[in-house]
N, C-alpha and C positions, 0 to 999 in steps of 0.2 A: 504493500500500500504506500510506502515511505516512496518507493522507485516510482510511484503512478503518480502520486502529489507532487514529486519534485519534477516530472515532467510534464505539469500541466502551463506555468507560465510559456514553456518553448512551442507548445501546443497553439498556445492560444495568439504568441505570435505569428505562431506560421499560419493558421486560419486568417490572421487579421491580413497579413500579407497576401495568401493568397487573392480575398476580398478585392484587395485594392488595384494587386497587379489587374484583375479582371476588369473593375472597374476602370483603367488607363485602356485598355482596350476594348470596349464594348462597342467605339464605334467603328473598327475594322470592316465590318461588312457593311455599312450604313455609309462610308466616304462616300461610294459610286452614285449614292440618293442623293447626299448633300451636293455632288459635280453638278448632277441635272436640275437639280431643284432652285439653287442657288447657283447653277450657270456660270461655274467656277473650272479652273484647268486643271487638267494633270499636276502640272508645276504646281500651284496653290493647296493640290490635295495634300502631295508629299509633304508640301509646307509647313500646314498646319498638323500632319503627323510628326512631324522633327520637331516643331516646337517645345515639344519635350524635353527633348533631347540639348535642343541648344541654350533653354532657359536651363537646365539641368548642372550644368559646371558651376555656373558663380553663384550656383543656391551651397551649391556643394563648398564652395570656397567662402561664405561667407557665414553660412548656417549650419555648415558640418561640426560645428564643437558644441553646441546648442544643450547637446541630450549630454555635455559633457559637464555643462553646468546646474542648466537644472532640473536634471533628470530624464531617464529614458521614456516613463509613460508621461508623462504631461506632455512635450515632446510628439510624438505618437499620435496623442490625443489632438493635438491641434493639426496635426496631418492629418488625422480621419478628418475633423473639422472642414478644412481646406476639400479634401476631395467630396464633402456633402455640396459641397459649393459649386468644385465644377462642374459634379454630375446634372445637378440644377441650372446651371449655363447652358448644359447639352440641351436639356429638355426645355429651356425656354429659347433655345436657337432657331432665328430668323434670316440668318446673315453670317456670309464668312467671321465677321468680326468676332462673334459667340463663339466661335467655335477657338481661334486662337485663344481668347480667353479662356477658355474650358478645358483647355489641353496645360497652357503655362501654370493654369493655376493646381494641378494635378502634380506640378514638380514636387512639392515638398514632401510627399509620400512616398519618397523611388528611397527605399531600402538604403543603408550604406556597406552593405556589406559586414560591416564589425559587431556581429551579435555573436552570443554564445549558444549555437545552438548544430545540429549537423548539418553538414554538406547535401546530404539527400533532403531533410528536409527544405532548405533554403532551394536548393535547386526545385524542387517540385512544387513549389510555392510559387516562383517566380516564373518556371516555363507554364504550369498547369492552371494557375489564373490566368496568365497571356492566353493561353486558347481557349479555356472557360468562359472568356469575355464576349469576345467574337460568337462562337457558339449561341451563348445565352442571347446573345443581343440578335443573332441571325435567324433563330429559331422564332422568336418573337416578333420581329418584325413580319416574316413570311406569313404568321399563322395567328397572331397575336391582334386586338383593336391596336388603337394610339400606338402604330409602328413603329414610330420614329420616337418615340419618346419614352415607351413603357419600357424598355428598358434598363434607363437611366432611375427611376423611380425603381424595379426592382434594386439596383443598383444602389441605390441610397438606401434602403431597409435593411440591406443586407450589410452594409457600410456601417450602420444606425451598433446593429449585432455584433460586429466585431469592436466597436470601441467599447460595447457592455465587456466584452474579455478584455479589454486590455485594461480598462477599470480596475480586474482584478486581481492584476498582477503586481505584486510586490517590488514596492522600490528598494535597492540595495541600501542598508543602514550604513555599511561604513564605507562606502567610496566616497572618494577624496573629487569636491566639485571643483572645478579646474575655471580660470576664469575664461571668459569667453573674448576671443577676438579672432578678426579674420587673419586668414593662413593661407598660403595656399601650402595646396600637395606636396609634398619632397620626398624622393629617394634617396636614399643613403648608394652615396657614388660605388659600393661595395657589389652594392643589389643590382645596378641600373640594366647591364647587361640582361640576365632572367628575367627581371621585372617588364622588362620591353618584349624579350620573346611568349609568355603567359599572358601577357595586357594583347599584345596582336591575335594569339590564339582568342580570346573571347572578345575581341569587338570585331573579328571576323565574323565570330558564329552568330554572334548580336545583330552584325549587317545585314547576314542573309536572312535571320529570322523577321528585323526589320522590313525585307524588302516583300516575303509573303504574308506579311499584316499588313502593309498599307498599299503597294501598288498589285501584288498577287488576284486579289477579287477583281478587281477592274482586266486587269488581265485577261483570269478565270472565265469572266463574262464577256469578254470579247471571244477567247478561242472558244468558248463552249454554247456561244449562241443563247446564252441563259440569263434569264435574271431572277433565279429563285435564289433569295440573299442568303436560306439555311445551307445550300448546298454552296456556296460559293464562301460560308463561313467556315463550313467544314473544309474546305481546299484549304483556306489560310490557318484553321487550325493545325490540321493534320501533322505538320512537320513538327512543332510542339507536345501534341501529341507523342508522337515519338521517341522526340526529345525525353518527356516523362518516362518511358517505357527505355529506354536505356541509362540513366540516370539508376533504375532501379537494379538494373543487370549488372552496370558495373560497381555498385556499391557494395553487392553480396561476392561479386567475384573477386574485387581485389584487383591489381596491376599495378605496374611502374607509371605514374601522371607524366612526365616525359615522352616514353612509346604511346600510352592513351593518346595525349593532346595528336600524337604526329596521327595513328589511326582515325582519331575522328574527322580533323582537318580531310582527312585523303575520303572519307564517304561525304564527307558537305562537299566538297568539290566537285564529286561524281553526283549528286545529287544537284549541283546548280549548272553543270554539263549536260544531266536528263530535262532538264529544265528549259535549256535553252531547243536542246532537239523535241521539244515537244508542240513546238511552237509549227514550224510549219508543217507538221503529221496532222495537229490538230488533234491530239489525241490525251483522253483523259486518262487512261491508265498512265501514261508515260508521266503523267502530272502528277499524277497520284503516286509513281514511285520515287520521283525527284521528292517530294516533299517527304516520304521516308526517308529517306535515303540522306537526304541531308540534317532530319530532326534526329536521325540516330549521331548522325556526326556531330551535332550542335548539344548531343546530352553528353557524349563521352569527351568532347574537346573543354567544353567548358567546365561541367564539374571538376577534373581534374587541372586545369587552369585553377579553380579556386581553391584547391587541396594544394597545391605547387605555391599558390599566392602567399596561403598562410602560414605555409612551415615557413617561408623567406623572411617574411615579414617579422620583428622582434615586438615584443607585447607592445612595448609604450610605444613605438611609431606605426603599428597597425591601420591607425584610423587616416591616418596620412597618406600611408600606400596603400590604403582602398580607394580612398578619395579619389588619388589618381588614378586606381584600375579601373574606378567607371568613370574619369571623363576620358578616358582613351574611351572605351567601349561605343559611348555615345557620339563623339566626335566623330569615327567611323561612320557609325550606326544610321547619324545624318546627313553626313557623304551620300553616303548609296541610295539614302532614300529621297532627299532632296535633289541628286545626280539625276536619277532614274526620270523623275517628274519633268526636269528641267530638258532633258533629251526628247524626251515624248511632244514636246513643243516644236521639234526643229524636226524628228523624222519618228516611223511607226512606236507604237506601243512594245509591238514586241521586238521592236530593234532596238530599244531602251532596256528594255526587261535585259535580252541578250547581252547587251553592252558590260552595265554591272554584274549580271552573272559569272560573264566569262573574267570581269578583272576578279571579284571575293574567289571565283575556282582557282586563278594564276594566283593569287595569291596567299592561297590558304595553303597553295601545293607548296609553294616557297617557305611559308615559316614550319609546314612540315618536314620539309628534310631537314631545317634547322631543327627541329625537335630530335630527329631520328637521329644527330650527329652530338648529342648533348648525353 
């Protein structure tokens, strides 16, 4: 009983986390609505899906010591707070402008990496609400009244429920509150070498999973002639999916995080090479296996990326070298998804799609052989 009580605050984080990753994502299969409804571009779409990502560093650099001063759940709490907000932006969205708003304002909730809790669960937390999101929101909109909105309303009730857990988690009595001021990230000149080849491994596998949540359904719906949003969430889910289900394989298996990160790199790659050949096949299986195929790659590169992160990283500079492992991550992440949008303007969808595919495959083969040689 002692072992099930001391495991309920890491519990109740990783629900509250999941919660919220899903909620950052619920509007993945709904972008294509908001193009036609709101008469907005590819470019614009991508846009407002990076927003996250690029308001996401200087929250990090200027609010990352926050929870160091005055506590982890208060903290938390005002993150859930924030994302009631945007979810509420979503559902009162009339206009591009809502919707940037709704996305920046979701920054304060992006995880920092530095909790005590395991690797499988933080990872399945974070890939399994990113598809959760989509999902829920895609299923609802197709079959659901108030499409466009009921969503975000699930969304916020269920947001409402995770901040009742986090309520009930105990603050640490005797950590030392540290005062607050802005920082930015540093690595220790000792680290920087590793630190750069694990920080590439996961904003690669962040790219490509970025690029099938936000441009993948617009895609979907162009090669597949479709616009049933559940089926075109389940495309964008799928590869997280995945993700999830090897996350959980290699955590009971065991391995070297060096050979991992290089093996997962090498299926995301063939998985954003199936990706690209599927384009003029026209074929949904071929979609359907890219999106395996690189979600297995995106559980086994990144987990171990984060298992590789934290034995480097020494306790008291941790939060620092997370800090910078995810705005490497995002800085990518918004590359390829604001890239993709920005090409789509100049020549086809799926010559955009191609383009990023083919550099994250060139380049994930690259920092895998650096892996294989380590």
């Amino acid at each position: 009983m002692r072992t099930s009580n001391s495991l309920r605050p890491s519990l109740s984080v990783c629900v509250a986390w999941l919660v919220l990753m899903a909620g950052v994502n619920l509007a993945t299969p709904l972008y294509a609505v908001y193009a036609q409804r709101f008469g907005f571009s590819s470019f614009v779409l991508t846009a407002v899906f990076a927003t996250y990502a690029v308001v996401l560093v200087p929250a990090l650099i200027i609010f990352g010591r926050l929870s160091d001063r005055f506590g982890r759940r208060p903290v938390v709490l005002v993150g859930l707070g924030l994302a009631c907000v945007a979810l509420w932006l979503f559902v009162a969205a009339d206009g591009t402008g809502w919707l940037f708003a709704a996305r920046a304002a979701l920054v304060e909730i992006d995880p920092d990496g530095n909790r005590r809790r395991a690797a499988l669960l933080a990872g399945l937390a974070q890939a399994g609400g990113s598809a959760a999101g989509p999902l829920l929101a895609g299923v609802l909109a197709q079959w659901a009244p108030w499409p466009r909105q009921l969503c975000y309303v699930v969304g916020f009730g269920a947001t409402l429920c995770a901040a009742l857990l986090i309520v009930r988690i105990p603050e640490p009595v005797d950590r030392a509150r540290e005062p607050w001021r802005v920082q930015l990230p540093r690595v220790p000149a000792h680290l920087r070498v590793p630190f750069v080849r694990v920080s590439l491994t996961a904003a690669i596998a962040w790219a490509a999973m970025g690029l099938f949540l936000s441009i993948i359904p617009s895609y979907a719906a162009d090669l597949l002639d479709s616009d049933n949003l559940a089926l075109l969430a389940l495309v964008a889910a799928l590869a997280l999916l995945a993700s999830c289900a090897a996350q959980i394989v290699v955590t009971y298996r065991g391995g070297r995080p060096a050979r991992d990160q290089a093996v997962g790199l090498a299926l995301l790659g063939a998985g954003l090479v199936v990706l690209i050949v599927a384009a003029p096949l026209r074929s949904l299986p071929l979609m359907v296996a890219a999106g395996i195929a690189a979600g297995f790659g995106h559980g086994l590169a990144f987990l171990n990326a984060q298992q590789e992160l934290n034995e480097l990283a020494p306790q008291q500079r941790r939060g620092e070298i997370t800090a910078a492992f995810i705005a490497c991550i995002y800085a990518l992440l918004a590359t390829a998804v604001v890239g993709s949008g920005l090409l789509d303007e100049y020549v086809s969808l799926t010559v955009a799609v191609a383009v990023i595919a083919a550099f994250l495959a060139a380049l994930a083969s690259a920092v895998a052989v650096w892996h294989a040689t380590v």
